[in-house]
Structures are given as C-alpha cells and as structure tokens.
TIZAVO-507792 format. One record per residue (C-alpha): residue in three letters; x, y, z; residue number from 1. Coordinates in steps of 0.2 Angstrom, whole numbers, plus 2048, in hexadecimal, padded with zeros to 3 digits. Layout:
<atoms>
<ALA,<X,Y,Z>,NUM> ...
</atoms>
This chain:
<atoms>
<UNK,<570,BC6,116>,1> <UNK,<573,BCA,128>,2> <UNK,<579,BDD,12D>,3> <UNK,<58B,BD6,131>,4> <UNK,<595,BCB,126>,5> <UNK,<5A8,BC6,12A>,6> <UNK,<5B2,BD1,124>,7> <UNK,<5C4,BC6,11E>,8> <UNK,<5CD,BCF,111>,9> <UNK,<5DB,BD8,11B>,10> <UNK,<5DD,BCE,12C>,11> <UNK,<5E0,BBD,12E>,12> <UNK,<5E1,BC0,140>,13> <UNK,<5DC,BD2,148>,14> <UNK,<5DF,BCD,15B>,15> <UNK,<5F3,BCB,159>,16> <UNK,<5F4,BDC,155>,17> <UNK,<5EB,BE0,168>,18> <UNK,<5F5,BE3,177>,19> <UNK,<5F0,BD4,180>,20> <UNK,<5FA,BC8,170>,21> <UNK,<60A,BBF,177>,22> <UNK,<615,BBA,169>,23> <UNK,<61E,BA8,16B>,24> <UNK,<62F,BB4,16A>,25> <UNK,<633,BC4,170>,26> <UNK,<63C,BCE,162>,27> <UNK,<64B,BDA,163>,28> <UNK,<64C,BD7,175>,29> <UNK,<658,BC7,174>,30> <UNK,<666,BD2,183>,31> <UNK,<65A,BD6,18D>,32> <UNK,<651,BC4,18C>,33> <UNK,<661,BBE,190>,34> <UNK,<663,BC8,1A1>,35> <UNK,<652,BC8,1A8>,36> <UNK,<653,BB3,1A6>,37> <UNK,<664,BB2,1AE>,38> <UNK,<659,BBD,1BC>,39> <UNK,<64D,BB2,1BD>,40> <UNK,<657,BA2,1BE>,41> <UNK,<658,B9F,1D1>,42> <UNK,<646,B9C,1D0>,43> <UNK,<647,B8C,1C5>,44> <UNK,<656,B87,1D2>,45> <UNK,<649,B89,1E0>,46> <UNK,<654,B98,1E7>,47> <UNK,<650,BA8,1EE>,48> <UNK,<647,BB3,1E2>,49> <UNK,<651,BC3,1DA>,50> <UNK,<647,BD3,1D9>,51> <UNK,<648,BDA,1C9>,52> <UNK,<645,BEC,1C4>,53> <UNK,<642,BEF,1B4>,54> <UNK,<641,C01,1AC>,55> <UNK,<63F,C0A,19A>,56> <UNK,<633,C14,18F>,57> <UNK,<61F,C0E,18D>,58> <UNK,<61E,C00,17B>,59> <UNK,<632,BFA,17F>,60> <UNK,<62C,BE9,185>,61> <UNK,<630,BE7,197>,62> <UNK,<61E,BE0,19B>,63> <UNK,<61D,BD5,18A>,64> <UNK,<62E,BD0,18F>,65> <UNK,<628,BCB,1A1>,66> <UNK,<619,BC3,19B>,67> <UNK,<623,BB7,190>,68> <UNK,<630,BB2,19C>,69> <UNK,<625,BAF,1AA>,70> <UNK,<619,BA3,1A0>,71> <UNK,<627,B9A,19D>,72> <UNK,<62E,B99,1AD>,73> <UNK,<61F,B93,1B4>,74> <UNK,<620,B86,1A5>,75> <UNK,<62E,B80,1AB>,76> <UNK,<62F,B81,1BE>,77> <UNK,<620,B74,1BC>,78> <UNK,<62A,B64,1B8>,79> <UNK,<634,B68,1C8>,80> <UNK,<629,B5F,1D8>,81> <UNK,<633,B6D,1E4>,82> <UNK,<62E,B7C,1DD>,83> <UNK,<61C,B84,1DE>,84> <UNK,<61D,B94,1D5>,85> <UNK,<610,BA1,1D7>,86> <UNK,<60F,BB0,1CC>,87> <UNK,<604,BC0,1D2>,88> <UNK,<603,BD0,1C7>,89> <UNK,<5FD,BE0,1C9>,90> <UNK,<5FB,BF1,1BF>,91> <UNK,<5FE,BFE,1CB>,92> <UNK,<5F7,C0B,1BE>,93> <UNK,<5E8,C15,1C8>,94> <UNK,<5F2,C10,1D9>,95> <UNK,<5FA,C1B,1E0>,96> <UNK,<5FF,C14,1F2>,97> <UNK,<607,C06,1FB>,98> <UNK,<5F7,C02,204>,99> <UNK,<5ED,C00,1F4>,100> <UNK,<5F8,BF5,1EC>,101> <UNK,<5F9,BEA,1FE>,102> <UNK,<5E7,BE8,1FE>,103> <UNK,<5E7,BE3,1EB>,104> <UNK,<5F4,BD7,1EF>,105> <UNK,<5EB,BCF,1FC>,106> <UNK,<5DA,BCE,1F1>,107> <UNK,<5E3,BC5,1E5>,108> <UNK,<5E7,BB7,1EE>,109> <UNK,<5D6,BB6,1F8>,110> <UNK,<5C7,BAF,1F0>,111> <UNK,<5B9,BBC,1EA>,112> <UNK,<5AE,BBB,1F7>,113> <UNK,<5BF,BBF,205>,114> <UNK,<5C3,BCF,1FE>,115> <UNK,<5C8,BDD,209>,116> <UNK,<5C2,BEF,207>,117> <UNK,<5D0,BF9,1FF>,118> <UNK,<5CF,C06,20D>,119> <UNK,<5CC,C06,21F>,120> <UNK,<5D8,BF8,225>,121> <UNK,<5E8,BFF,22F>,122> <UNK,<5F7,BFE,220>,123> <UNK,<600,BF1,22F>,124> <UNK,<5F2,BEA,230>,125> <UNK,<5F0,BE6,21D>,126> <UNK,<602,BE0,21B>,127> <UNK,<5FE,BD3,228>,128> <UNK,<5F1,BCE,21C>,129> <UNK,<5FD,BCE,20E>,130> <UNK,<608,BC4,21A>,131> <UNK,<5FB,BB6,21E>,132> <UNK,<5F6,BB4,20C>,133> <UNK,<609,BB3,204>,134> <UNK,<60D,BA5,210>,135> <UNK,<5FF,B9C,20E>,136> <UNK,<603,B9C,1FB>,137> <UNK,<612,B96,200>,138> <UNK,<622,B91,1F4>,139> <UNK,<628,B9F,1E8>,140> <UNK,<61F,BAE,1E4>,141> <UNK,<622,BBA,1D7>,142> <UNK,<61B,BCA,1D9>,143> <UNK,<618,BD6,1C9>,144> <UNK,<616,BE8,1CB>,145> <UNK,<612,BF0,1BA>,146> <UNK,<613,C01,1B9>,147> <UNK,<61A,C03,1CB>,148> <UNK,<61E,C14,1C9>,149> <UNK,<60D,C1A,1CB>,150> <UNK,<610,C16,1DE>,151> <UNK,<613,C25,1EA>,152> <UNK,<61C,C1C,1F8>,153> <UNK,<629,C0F,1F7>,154> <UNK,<622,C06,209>,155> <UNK,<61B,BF6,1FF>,156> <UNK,<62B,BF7,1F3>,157> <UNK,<635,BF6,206>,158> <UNK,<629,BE7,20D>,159> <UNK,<628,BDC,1FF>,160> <UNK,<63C,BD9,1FC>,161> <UNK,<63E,BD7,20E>,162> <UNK,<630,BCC,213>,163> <UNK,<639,BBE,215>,164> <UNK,<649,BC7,21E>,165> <UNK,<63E,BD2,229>,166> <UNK,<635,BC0,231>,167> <UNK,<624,BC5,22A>,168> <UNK,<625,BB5,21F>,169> <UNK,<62A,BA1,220>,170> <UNK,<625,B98,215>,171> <UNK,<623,BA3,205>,172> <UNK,<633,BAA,1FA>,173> <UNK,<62E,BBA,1F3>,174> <UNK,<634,BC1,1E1>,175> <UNK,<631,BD2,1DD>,176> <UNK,<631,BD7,1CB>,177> <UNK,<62C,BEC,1C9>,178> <UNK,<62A,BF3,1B9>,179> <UNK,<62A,C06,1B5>,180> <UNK,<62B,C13,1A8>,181> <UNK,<630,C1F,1AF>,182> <UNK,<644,C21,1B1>,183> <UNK,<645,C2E,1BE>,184> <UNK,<63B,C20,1C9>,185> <UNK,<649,C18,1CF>,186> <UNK,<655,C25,1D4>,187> <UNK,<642,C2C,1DF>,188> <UNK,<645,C1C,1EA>,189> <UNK,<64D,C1C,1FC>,190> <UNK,<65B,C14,1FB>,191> <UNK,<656,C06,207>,192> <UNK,<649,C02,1FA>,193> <UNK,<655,C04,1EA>,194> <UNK,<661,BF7,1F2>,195> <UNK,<652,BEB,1F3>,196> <UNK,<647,BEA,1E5>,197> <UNK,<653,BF0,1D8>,198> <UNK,<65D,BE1,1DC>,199> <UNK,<65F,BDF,1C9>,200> <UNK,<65D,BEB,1BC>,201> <UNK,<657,BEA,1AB>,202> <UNK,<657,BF7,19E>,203> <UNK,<64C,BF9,18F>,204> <UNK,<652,C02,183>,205> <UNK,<645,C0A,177>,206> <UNK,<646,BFE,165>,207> <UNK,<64B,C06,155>,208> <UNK,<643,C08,145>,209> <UNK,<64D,BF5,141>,210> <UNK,<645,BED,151>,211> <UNK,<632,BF3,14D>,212> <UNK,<632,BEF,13A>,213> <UNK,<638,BDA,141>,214> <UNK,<62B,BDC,14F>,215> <UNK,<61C,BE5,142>,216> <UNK,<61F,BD6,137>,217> <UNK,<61D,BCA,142>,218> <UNK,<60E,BCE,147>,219> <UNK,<609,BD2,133>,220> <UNK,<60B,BC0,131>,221> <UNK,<5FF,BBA,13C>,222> <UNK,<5F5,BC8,13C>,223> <UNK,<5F3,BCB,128>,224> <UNK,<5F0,BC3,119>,225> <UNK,<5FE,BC0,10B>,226> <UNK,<600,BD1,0FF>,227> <UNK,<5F5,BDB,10A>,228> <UNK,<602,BE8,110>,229> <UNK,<608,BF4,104>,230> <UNK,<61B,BF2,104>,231> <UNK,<61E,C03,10F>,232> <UNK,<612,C01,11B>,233> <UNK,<61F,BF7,128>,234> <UNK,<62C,C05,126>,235> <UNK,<61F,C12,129>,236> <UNK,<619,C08,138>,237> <UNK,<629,C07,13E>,238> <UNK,<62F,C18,13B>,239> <UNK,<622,C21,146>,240> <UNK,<625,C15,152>,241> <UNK,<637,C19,152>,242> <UNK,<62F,C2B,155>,243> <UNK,<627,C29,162>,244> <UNK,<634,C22,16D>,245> <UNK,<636,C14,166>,246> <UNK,<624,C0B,16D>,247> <UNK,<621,BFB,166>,248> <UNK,<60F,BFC,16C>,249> <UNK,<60D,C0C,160>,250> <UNK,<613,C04,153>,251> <UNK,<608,BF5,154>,252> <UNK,<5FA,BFE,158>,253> <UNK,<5FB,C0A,148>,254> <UNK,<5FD,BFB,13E>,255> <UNK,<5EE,BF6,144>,256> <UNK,<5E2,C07,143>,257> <UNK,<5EB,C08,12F>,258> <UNK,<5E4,BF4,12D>,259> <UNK,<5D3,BFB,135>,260> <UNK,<5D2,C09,129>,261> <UNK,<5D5,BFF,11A>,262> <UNK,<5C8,BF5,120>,263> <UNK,<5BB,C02,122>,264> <UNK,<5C0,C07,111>,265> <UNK,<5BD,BF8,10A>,266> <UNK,<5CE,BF4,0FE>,267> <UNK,<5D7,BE7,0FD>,268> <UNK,<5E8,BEE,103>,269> <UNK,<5ED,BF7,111>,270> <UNK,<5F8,C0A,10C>,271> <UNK,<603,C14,113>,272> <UNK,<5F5,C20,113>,273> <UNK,<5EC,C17,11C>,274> <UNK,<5FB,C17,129>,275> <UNK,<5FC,C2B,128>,276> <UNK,<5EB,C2D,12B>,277> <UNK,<5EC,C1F,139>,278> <UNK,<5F9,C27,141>,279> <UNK,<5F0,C38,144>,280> <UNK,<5E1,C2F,148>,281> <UNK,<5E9,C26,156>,282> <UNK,<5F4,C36,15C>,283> <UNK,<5E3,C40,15C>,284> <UNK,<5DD,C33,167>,285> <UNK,<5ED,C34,173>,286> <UNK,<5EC,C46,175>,287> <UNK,<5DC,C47,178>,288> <UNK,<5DE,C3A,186>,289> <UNK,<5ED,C40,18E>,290> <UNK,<5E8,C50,18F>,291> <UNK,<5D8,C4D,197>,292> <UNK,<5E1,C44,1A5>,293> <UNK,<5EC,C54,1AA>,294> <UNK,<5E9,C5F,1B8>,295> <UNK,<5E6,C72,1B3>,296> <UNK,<5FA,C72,1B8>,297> <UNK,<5FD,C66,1AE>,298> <UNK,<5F5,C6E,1A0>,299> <UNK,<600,C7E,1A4>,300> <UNK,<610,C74,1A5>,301> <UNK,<60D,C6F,190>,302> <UNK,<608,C7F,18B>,303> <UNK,<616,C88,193>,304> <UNK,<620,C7B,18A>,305> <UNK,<618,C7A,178>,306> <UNK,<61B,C8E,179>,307> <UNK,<62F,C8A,17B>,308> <UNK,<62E,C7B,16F>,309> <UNK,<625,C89,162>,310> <UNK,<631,C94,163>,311> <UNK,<63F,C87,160>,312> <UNK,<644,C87,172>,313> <UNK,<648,C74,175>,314> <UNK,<64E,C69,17B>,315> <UNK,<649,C72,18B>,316> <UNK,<64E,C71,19F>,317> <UNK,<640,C71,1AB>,318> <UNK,<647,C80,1B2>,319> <UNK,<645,C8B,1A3>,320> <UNK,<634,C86,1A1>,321> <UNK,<630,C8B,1B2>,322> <UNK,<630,C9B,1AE>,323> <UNK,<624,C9C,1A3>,324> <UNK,<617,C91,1AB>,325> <UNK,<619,C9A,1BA>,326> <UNK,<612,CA8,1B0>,327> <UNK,<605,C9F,1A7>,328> <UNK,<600,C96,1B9>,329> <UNK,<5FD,CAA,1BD>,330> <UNK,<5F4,CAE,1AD>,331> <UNK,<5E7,C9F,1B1>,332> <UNK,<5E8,CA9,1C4>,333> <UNK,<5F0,C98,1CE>,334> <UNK,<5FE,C98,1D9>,335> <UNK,<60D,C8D,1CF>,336> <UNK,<612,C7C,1D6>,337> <UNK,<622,C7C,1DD>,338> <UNK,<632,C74,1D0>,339> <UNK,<631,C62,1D6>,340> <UNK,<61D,C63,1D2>,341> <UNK,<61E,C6B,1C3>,342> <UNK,<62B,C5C,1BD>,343> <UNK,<61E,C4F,1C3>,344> <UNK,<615,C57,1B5>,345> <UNK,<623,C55,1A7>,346> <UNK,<624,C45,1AE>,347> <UNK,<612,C40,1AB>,348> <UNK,<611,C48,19B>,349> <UNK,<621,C3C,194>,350> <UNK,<619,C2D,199>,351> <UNK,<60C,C31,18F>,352> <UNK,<614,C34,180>,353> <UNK,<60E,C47,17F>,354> <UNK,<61F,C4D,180>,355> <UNK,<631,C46,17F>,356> <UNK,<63F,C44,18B>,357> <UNK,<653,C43,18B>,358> <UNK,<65E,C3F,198>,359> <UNK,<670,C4C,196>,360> <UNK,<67F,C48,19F>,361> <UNK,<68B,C57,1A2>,362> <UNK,<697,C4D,1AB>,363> <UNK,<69E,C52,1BE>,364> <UNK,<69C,C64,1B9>,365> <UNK,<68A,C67,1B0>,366> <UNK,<682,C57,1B9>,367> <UNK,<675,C4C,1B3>,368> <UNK,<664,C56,1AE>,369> <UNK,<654,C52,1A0>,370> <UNK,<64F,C5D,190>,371> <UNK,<63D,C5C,18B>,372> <UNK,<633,C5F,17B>,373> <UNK,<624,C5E,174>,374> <UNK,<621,C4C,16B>,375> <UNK,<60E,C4E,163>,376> <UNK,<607,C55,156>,377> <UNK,<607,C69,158>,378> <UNK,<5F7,C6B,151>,379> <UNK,<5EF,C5D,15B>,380> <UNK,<5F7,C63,168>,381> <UNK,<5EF,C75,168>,382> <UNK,<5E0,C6E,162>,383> <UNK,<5DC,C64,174>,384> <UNK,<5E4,C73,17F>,385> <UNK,<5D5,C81,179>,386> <UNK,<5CE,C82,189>,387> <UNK,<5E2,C84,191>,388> <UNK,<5E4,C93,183>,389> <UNK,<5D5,C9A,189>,390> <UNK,<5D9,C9A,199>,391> <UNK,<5EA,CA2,198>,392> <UNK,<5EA,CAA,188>,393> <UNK,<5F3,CA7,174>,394> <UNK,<606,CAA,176>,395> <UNK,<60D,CB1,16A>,396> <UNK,<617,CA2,163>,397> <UNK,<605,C99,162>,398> <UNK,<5FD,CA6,15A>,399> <UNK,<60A,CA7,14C>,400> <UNK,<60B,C93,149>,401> <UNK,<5F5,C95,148>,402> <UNK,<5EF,C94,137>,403> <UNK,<5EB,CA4,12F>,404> <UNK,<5DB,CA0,12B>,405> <UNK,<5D7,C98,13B>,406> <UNK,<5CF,CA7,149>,407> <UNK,<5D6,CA3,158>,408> <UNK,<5D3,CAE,168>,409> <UNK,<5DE,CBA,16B>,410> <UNK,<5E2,CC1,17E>,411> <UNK,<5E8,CD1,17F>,412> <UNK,<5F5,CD2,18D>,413> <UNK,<603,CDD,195>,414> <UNK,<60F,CCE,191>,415> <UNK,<616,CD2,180>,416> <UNK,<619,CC1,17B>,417> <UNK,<608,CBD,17A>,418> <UNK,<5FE,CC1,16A>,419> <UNK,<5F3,CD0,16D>,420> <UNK,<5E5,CD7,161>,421> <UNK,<5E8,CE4,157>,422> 
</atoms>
C-alpha cells in the first residue's frame, strides 16, 4: 500500500468549489445578466463597442459574470464571417499606473520573445506601442480591466475609450470593460474620463442569504456526494456569507475549508461544526493576511477604529476617527496623514473585508458621507495587531474587552483612556 490513497468519501469533484470553476449558469444575477448582455450587443451587430463599468463589493460576481458572458459572445460572434472578436484581460491588482498597464497591454498581444521592459520607454512612446499592436489585431477588441481601481491615474482609462476618436487607431474597434470594488472609484474619475469609460453602468448588489444558499447548492451538486452535507450546513454557509457582505466567494470557499476538515477528520458527513471551525480558520487566515499588507498607518487607522467600535461607538465617520488616530499616529511618534490619506486607508481596509462600509444620504442638507466599522473577528483581530498595541499602547477599551486571565502589557500614559498599571 502506497503512502497516498484517493481519498472519495466527501467530494465528488473538489475543483468546482475553486475560484477558477465557471458554472454553465450564473445564479441570482438574472437583472444584471440582462443589462450587461443588452451592453454587449452592438458587438454581435459588428458595431462600435460600449464601455461598460462595472462596480460593487468583492464575491458579488461582476468578474464571474464577465467571464460567462464573454465566452459566450465570443461563441457566438464566430458563426458571423464579419466579425473577429479579440478579448484581452488584465488584473490590475499589484499595478498601480497607466504606464504599467500600457506596457502589459502590449506584451500581451506580442509573442514572448517581443516583450517590452515594463520601465524605461517614454509613456508616449508605449501608447504608440499599444497603438501598433491593437491595429494590427485588427476587428473588435474588448479590453478587461479587473480590479481597475488599483490604478492611480486615469490617463490609460482616457486613451483607450478614445483611441479610435482621437485618430490613434483605424482599423481596430475598441471596447473597454473596467471592473472595480471599490464605490468611491468612480466619483475619483475626471470627468472627461467618467463620460467615457463609464459609458454604461452596472451595479452589483451584494447577494442575500436566499441567493448564496441557490449558488452553495449548485456547487454541492457537483462538487459532493448525495447525503454528505448535514442538512444545515447551506444555511450556515450562507449565513456568514450574508455577513460578510454578502461575498459569494466566502461562502464557497468556507464550504470548501468545512468539506476539507471533514475530510482530515476522516467521517463520512460534513457538520456545521466543521463549518464553525472553518470559518475562524479562514478569518484567522484573512486577518493575518490583510494585516500584513498594511502600512504602519494603515495599522493605526484600524486600531484607532477597533477602539471606537469597542466602545460601541459605530457606525463611525472618518472624521471622528481622526481624532484619535491622530493621537495614536503621535503615540507610535509619526506625523498623521492628512484626511484624504487617512480615508485611502479605510478604503483599503473595506476591500479587504477587515472592516465594513455604508454609504448615508442626509439629503441637500446633511450630504452624502460613509460610516465604518469593524467586520472581523475582535479577538482575531487583536491577536494579529500585537506589535500595533505595542507600539502605541492598550486603550482602555481593549484592555477591558482582554480576557482576564490573558496578561497583556499595559502602557502607562498621561492619556486617561488608556489602561495604566496599578
């Protein structure tokens, strides 16, 4: 008997559970399917491409959503001899300007031995590039930019839309499809920019608890075998995902950590145990990897507000949490960001689910403004901020939320509302 034997009891089929699975059919997104075809139509009609900007919380299915409708497009654009339809796609996670997504543009369409270094060109230089390769595809191009918000400058978002109308190219028809998470993204655009690549807008709403228990059980069905899920193991699936934003990817990928755990376990069905345990497995692993990816003021910006959030202060503006960052910012002896900075941080920090967001609307008189709170695990949370707590000190409200058992240390300031020793 070797070391490793297959292991069939619980799955059927693991890999539709992964990120990378495209169902035949999208579920609970029937409005949206309907709006983002109807956008896409002129390309079947060998028209001028819309750009389409789409926009909502991460796990919602905006890319899944693109993903489906362009295969089939490109399906069905081939029985027509007039139209040749070229998809590009990019992630602009990790990219952070319009030069660097130009240059990843243009290696895409060259061969791997023309690649272009992505520094040392002049950025008009690049576009030409960009230019010359796009028309030489020729036909209709779409153009994918997932996660677009990571992007700095809108210059690319400017060019690409009005390529053709700015004589840069001939022969090519350009669609551009940007995809972001982040709400705030749009209304960050020059208005020159928003008037051409938000062409049409699509919004993702977040799924309920409803949506996630008919997307869960699609994938249970393939992924699964018959009576292996206890009967509340969907709900509860569903439930957290419901909490957290509603992110369909959440959902699927605690259904997937409890199926693993039942595995390791060795029964024959899978719990809602194993789902609890799941979940703080997978949030453990969440904060421990947003938080490493936070600047030191980034760090500040979530301890300033888990103190608020303790003390039952949320829903919270970013103006009353500036107060007390700014004094924490001092504490860890930095100069604090100015407010728009300090925002980009809340903003991080809601993309990656450490905390949560919601838009308010006071109307002419109170304007439009967000309230944040925390949207993790407050033990977890503490847990992978130690070396933040060190370095400014237990706030009172901490201190009292702390475990009586647990020794934490304790900083002994002039500020009275953080804990000092006795």
């Amino acid at each position: 008997m070797g070391m490793f034997e297959r292991d069939t009891d619980i799955y059927r089929d693991r890999d539709a559970l992964r990120e990378d699975y495209q169902p035949e059919e999208l579920v609970g997104r029937d409005e949206e399917l309907d709006t983002y075809r109807a956008a896409l139509q002129p390309v079947i009609n060998g028209e001028q491409p819309n750009n389409v900007f789409l926009y909502g919380k991460t796990g919602v299915g905006k890319t899944a959503a693109t993903r489906y409708l362009l295969e089939h497009l490109k399906e069905d654009t081939a029985q027509y001899d007039d139209i040749e339809l070229t998809l590009v796609s990019l992630n602009c996670d990790g990219l952070t300007s319009s030069y660097q997504v130009a240059t990843r543009l243009v290696n895409q369409f060259r061969s791997d031995t023309d690649q272009i270094s992505t520094t040392g060109y002049p950025r008009a230089s690049v576009y030409e590039m960009l230019w010359d390769e796009l028309d030489a595809c020729g036909g209709t191009v779409i153009v994918v930019l997932d996660e677009v918000d990571h992007v700095e400058d809108d210059s690319i978002l400017y060019q690409l839309p009005r390529a053709r109308a700015n004589g840069n190219l001939t022969e090519a028809k350009i669609g551009i499809i940007g995809i972001s998470n982040d709400f705030s993204f749009r209304e960050e655009l020059s208005p020159k920019v928003r008037s051409s690549l938000c062409e049409q807008e699509i919004h993702f709403p977040a799924y309920d608890a409803e949506d996630l228990q008919k997307i869960l059980q699609q994938r249970v069905d393939i992924a699964f075998h018959d009576g292996v899920l206890n009967p509340g193991v969907i709900p509860l699936c569903a439930a957290y995902g419901a909490k957290d934003a509603g992110d369909a990817r959440q959902s699927i990928d605690l259904l997937m950590k409890a199926g693993d755990l039942a595995r390791d376990d060795d029964t024959e069905h899978v719990t809602e145990e194993h789902v609890d345990r799941g979940r703080r497995a997978l949030e453990r692993g969440r904060i421990k990897e947003g938080i490493t990816g936070l600047t030191q003021h980034g760090h500040l910006v979530l301890y300033a507000l888990l103190t608020l959030d303790l003390e039952g202060e949320v829903p919270v503006r970013s103006r009353d949490i500036r107060p007390r960052y700014t004094r924490f910012t001092e504490m860890a002896g930095r100069d604090p960001l100015v407010p728009r900075r300090m925002r980009d941080h809340l903003s991080e920090l809601a993309m990656l689910g450490i905390i949560s967001v919601t838009e308010r609307n006071e109307g002419r008189r109170g304007g439009t403004y967000r309230e944040y709170a925390i949207d993790m695990d407050l033990h977890l949370l503490l847990e992978a901020m130690a070396d933040t707590v060190d370095d400014v000190g237990v706030h009172k409200s901490v201190q009292e939320f702390l475990d009586e058992d647990v020794e934490e240390p304790v900083v002994d300031t002039s500020l009275a509302e953080f804990a000092t020793e006795d």
